[in-house]
C-alpha positions as CSV (number, residue, x, y, z in Angstrom):
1,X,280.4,35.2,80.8
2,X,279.2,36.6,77.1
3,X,282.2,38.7,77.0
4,X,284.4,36.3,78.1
5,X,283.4,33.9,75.0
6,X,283.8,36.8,72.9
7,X,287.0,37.9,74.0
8,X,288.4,34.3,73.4
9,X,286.5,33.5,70.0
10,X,288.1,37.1,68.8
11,X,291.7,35.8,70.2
12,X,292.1,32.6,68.3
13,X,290.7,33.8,64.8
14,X,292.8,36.5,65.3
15,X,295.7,33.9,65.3
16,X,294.3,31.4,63.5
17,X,295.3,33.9,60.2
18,X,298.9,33.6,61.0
19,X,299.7,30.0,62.7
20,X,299.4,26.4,61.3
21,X,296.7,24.1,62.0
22,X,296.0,23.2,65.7
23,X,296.6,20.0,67.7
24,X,293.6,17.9,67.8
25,X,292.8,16.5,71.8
26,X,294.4,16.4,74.7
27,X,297.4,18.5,75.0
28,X,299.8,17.2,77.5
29,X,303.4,18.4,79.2
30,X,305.0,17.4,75.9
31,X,306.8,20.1,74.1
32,X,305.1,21.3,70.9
33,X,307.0,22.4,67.4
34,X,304.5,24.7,66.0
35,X,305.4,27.7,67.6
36,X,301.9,30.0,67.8
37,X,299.0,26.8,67.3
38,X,296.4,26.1,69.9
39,X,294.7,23.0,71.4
40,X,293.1,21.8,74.4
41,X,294.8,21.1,77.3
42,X,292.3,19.3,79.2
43,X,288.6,19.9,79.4
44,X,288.7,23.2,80.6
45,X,291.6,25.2,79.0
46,X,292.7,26.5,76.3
47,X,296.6,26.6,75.4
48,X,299.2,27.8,73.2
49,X,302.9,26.7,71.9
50,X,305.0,29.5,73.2
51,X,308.3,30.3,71.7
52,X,310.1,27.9,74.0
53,X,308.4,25.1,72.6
54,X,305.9,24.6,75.4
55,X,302.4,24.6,76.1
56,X,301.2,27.4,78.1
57,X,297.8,28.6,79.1
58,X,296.0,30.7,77.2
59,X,292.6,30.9,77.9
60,X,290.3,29.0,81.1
61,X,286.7,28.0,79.5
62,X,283.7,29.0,82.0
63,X,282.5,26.8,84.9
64,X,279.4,24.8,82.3
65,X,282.1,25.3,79.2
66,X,284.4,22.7,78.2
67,X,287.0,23.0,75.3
68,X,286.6,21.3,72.3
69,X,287.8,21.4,68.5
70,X,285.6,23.3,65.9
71,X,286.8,24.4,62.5
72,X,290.1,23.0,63.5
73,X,290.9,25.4,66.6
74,X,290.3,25.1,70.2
75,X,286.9,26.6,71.3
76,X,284.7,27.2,74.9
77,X,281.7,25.5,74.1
């Protein structure tokens, strides 16, 4: 479960470098216009804008994890 964290902490400050500022809250079916930015798409996800303009999953926090802002991107906590 350790790793897992990891593995999605390293992800999104990978990206974070190179894409604008997240969406704050619930991300919905909506189509986003920042290509590359995360968010949370419920309690328990992570997501990403894809280059059609939708939200897509990118990430599933753990079973006692939920996803929540910090530092302006989308984190397992």
């Amino acid at each position: 479960m350790q790793f897992f964290s990891t593995v999605v902490a390293v992800i999104c400050f990978t990206f974070s470098a190179t894409t604008m500022a997240a969406p704050q809250g619930f991300i919905s079916q909506e189509k986003c216009t920042n290509i590359g930015s995360y968010g949370c798409g419920g309690s328990n996800n992570i997501v990403v804008c894809n280059t059609s303009g939708k939200w897509v999953t990118a990430a599933y926090c753990g079973s006692n994890q939920h996803c929540a802002i910090v530092g302006g991107q989308p984190h397992c906590v």
